[in-house]
N, C-alpha and C positions, 0 to 999 in steps of 0.2 A: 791449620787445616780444619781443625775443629768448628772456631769461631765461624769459617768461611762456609762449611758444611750448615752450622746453625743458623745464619745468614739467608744461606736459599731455603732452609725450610719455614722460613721466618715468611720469606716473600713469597715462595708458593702458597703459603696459607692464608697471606690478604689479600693477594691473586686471586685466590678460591673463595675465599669471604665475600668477595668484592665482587665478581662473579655473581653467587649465592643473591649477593643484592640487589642486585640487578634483575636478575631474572624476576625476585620476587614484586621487583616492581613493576617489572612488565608484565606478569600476572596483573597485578592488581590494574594495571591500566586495561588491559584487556576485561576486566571485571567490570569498568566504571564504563569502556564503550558498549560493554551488553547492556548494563540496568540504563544508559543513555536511549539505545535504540527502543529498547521495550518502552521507557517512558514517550517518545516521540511516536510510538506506533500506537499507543492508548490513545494519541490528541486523534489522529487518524479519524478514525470511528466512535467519536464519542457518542452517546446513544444512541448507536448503531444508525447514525445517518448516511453513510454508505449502503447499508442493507437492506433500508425502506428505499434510498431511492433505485438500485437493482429495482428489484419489488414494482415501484412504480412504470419506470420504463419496459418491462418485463409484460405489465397487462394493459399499459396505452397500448403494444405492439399488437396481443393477442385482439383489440380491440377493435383495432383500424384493420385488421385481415379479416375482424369475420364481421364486421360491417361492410366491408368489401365485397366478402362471398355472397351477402345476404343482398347486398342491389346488384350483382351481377347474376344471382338466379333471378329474381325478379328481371332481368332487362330479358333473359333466353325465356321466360315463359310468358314473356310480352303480358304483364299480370298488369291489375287496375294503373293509370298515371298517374295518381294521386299517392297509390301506395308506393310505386317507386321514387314519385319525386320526395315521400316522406324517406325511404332506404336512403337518396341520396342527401338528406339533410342531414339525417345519424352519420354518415362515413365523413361530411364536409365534418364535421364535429368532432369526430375521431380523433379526424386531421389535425384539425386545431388543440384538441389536446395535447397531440402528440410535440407538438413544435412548444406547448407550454410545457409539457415535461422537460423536453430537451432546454428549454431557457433555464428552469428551475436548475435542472443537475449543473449547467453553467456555472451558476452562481453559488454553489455548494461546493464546485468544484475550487472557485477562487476563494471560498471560506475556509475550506479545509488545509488549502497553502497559506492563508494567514494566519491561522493555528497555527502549524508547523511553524511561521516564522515566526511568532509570539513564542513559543516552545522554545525556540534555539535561544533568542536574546534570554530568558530568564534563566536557561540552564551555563549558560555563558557565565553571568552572574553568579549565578552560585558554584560553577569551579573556580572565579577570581577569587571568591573567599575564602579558598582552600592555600595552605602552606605547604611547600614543599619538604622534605627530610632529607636529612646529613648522615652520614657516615666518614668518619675520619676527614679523607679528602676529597671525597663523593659528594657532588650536590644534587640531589632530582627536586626539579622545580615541580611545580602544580600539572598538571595534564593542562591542555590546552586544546578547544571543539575546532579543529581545522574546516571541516565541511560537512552542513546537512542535504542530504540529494534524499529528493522523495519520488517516488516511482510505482512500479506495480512489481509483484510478483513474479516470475515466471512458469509456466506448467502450469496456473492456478485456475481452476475451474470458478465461475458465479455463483452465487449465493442460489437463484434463481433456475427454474426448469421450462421447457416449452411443454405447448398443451397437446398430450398422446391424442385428443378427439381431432386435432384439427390436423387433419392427414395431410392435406395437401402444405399446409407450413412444416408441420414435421420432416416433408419427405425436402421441402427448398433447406432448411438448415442443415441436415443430414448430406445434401448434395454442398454447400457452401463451406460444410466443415464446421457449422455453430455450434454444434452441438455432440457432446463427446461418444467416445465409441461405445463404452458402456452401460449406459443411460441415458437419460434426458437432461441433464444438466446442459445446460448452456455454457459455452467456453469465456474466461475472462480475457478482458482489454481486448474487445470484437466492437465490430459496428457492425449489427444483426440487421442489416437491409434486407426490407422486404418486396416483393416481385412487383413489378412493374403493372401498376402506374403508380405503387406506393413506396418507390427505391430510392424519390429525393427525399423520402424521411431520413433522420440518424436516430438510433438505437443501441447507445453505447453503454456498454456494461462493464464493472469493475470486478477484477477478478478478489474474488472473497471469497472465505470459507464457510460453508455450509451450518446450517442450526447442527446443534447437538442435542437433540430431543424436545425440549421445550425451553433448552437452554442457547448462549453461543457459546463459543472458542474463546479462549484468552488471545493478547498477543503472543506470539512467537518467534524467539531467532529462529534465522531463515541464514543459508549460504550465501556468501557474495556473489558468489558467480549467476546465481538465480533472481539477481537485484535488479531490474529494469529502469534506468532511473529516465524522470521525466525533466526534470528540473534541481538546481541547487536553490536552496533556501538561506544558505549564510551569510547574504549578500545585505548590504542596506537600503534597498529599493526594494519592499518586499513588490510592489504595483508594476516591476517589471516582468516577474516570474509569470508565465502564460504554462500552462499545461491543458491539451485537450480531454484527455483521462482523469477523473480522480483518483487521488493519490493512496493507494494501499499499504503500501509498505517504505519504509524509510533505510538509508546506509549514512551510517556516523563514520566520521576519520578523525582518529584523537593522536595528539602526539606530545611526550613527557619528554623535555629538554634535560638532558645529562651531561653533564662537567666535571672536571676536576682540579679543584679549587689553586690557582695558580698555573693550570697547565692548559693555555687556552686550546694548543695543538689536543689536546684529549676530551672533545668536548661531541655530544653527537643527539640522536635527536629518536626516543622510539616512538614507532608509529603503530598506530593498530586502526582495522574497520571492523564493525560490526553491523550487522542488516537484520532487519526482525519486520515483520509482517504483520498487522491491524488484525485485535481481533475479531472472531467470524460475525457473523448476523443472525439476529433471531427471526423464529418464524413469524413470515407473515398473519396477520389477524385471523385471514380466514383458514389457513394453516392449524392455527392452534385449536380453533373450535374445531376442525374435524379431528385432530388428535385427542381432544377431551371426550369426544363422545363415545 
C-alpha cells in the first residue's frame, strides 16, 4: 500500500512538472509571436512612409476642392475669360496630381507587401535555426511562423486632419462620416471622395496613429479581434498578393509541435497569434515649423 500510495504521488508530480512545462513553453511561444509581430509591424512604416504618404493624399485632396471652388466663383461672377480659363488650367492640374498621388501610394502600397514578404522568409530562417528542448519524455520542437496576414487596424483614425477653413468640405466629410466625431481627424482605411465633379478621384487613407508632439508612436500589440486583414504574405508568390489599402498592422500565427518521446498517440500542436499595429507618423514639415514657433 505504501509503495502503491508513493507511486501516485510519484506520477502526480511529473503530471505536474510536465504540465508546469508546458505551459512555460507556451508562454514563451506566446512571447516570441509578440517580439515576431512588433518586428513585422516596424517593416510597415519604415520612415514613416505611410505618414508622408496620408500627408500627401491628404493636401492633393485639400488642393483639387479649392481649385475647384476658385474656377467655380470665377464661372457665377462671369469674371475676365482669360482668368477663368487660367482657374481652369490650376484644377485640370490638380487633377492630374491627384491621379499621380493615387499611382504613387499604389506602388508603396505593393512595396510595403514586399517588405512584409522579405520580413517573413528572413524571420522563418532564423527560427529554423533555433532547437528545440527535452524534458524527460517531452519533446518541444522549435516554434514554427504558420501565417503572416497584413491588414489595417480597426477603430484607427489617420495620421492626417481636413481643413476647419474650407467649410464647405468640412460639412461633405462630416455628412460622409470622414471625419471623426470629435475633431477633425479624418477616419482610416476611407476613400474620402470628393463632391461631384471631383468623386471619380480616390483618396485613400491608412489608418495611423497620430504624431506624438514632434515625435511618433512606436509599434504596438493590438487585439485580434481589431486585425482587419488585407492579405496573407506567407505564400511563395509574393506578385500575387494585391491589397488595395496599405498595410498598417500585421497578425502572426506561430505553432510549437509537442510529443512524447515513443508515444506517437500523445503528440499535439500549440498554437498562438499575435497582432501589433505600425508605428504612428510624424508631423508633417509644415506641422513642425508652426509647432517650433
Amino acid at each position: 500500500m505504501v509503495a502503491l500510495i508513493g507511486l501516485i504521488i510519484i506520477a502526480v508530480l511529473l503530471i505536474g512538472f510536465f504540465c508546469q512545462f508546458l505551459f512555460l513553453s507556451h508562454q514563451k511561444e506566446r512571447t516570441d509571436a509578440d517580439e515576431c509581430a512588433l518586428s513585422f509591424a516596424h517593416v510597415l512604416n519604415n520612415r514613416d512612409r505611410i505618414g508622408q504618404m496620408n500627408t500627401a493624399v491628404e493636401r492633393s485632396r485639400e488642393l483639387v476642392h479649392g481649385s475647384r471652388l476658385a474656377l467655380d466663383a470665377l464661372k457665377r461672377d462671369e469674371s475676365d475669360p482669360a482668368l477663368e480659363d487660367f482657374a481652369r488650367l490650376l484644377t485640370e492640374e490638380a487633377r492630374a496630381g491627384a491621379h499621380l498621388v493615387e499611382s504613387s501610394r499604389q506602388m508603396l502600397c505593393q512595396e510595403v507587401t514586399q517588405d512584409a514578404f522579405e520580413a517573413t522568409k528572413e524571420y522563418k530562417k532564423k527560427l529554423g535555426a533555433r532547437t528545440g528542448s527535452k524534458v524527460g519524455v517531452m519533446n518541444v520542437s522549435p516554434a514554427l511562423l504558420n501565417s503572416v496576414e497584413i491588414g489595417v487596424p480597426l477603430g484607427v483614425l489617420s495620421n492626417v486632419t481636413t481643413v476647419q477653413a474650407l467649410d464647405e468640405l468640412l460639412k461633405h466629410d462630416r455628412q460622409n462620416g470622414y471625419v471623426s466625431q470629435a475633431g477633425l481627424a479624418l477616419v482610416g482605411d476611407i476613400n474620402a471622395k470628393l463632391p461631384s465633379p471631383d468623386n471619380d478621384l480616390d483618396f485613400m487613407l491608412t489608418p495611423l496613429a497620430s504624431p506624438i508632439g514632434t515625435g511618433m508612436s512606436p509599434p504596438r500589440l493590438t487585439a485580434n479581434k481589431v486585425f482587419d486583414s488585407k492579405a496573407n504574405v506567407s505564400d511563395e508568390k509574393p506578385q500575387a498578393v494585391r491589397t488595395q489599402q496599405i498595410p498598417s498592422a500585421v497578425r502572426v500565427k506561430m505553432e510549437v509541435p509537442v510529443s512524447a518521446q515513443g508515444l506517437s498517440t500523445l503528440s499535439s500542436k500549440m498554437q498562438v497569434a499575435a497582432s501589433a499595429a505600425a508605428g504612428g507618423a510624424m508631423p508633417a514639415p509644415d506641422e513642425l515649423d508652426v509647432q517650433r514657433q
